[in-house]
C-alpha positions in Angstrom: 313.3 168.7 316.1 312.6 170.7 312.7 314.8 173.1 311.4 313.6 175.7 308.5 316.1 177.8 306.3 316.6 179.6 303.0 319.2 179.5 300.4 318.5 181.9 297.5 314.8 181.9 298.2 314.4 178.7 298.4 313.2 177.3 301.8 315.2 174.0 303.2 313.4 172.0 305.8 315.3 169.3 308.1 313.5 167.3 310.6 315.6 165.5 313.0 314.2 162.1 315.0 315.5 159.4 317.0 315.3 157.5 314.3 317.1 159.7 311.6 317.3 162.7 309.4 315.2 164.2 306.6 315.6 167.3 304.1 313.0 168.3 302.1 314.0 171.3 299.1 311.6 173.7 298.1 310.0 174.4 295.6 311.9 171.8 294.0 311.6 168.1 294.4 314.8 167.3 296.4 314.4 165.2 299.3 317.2 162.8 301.1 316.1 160.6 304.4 319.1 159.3 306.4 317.7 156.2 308.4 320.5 154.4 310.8 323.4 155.2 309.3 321.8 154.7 305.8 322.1 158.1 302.9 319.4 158.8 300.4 318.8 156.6 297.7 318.7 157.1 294.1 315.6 156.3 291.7 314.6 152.5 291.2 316.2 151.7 287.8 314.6 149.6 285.2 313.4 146.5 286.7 314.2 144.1 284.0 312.0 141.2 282.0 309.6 139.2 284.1 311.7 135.5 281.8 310.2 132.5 281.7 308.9 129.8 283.8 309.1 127.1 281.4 312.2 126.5 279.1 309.9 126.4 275.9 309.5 129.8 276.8 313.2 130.4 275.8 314.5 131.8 272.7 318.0 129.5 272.9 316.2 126.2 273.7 314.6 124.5 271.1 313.0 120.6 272.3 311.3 118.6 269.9 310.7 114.9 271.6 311.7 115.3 275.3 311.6 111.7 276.9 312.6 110.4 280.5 316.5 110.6 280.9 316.9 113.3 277.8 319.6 115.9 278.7 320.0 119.4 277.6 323.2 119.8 275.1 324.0 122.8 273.3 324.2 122.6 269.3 326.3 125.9 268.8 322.8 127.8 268.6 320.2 126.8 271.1 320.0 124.2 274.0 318.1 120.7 272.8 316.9 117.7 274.0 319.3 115.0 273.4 318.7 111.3 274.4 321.1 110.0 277.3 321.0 107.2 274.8 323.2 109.2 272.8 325.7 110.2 275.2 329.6 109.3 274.6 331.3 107.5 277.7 334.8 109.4 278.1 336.1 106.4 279.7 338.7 106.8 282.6 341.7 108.7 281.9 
């Protein structure tokens, strides 16, 4: 079913289906589609940075002789490497 109206001039245009509702706004670019249930959607926003796959890629991580074992420790300015050589056993408490 399609409905057609005016409002100050401006024709409105709803088209009703099984499957939902749509308005289209003339000559203006208004439009809403109600789907199961579902009102119109905004814009997309900004989609964001792609990042990086590998963590040399980062700006916080900085690794100058990864080896087997090494674990990531933070200095108070960028993740490093760190041997698990290194690492303090807290004991049991």
């Amino acid at each position: 079913m399609s409905i057609t109206a005016s409002v100050s001039g401006n024709p409105i245009t709803a088209t009703v289906t099984e499957d939902g509702a749509s308005v289209a706004v003339s000559p203006v670019a208004i439009s809403a589609t109600v789907l199961a249930g579902i009102g119109p959607q905004g814009p997309s926003g900004d989609q964001g940075g792609v990042g990086s796959s590998t963590l040399a890629g980062l700006t916080d991580v900085q690794i100058t002789s990864a080896a087997e074992g090494d674990v990531l420790r933070y200095n108070g300015s960028k993740w490093a490497d760190h041997s698990e050589l290194l690492l303090t056993d807290g004991g049991n408490f």
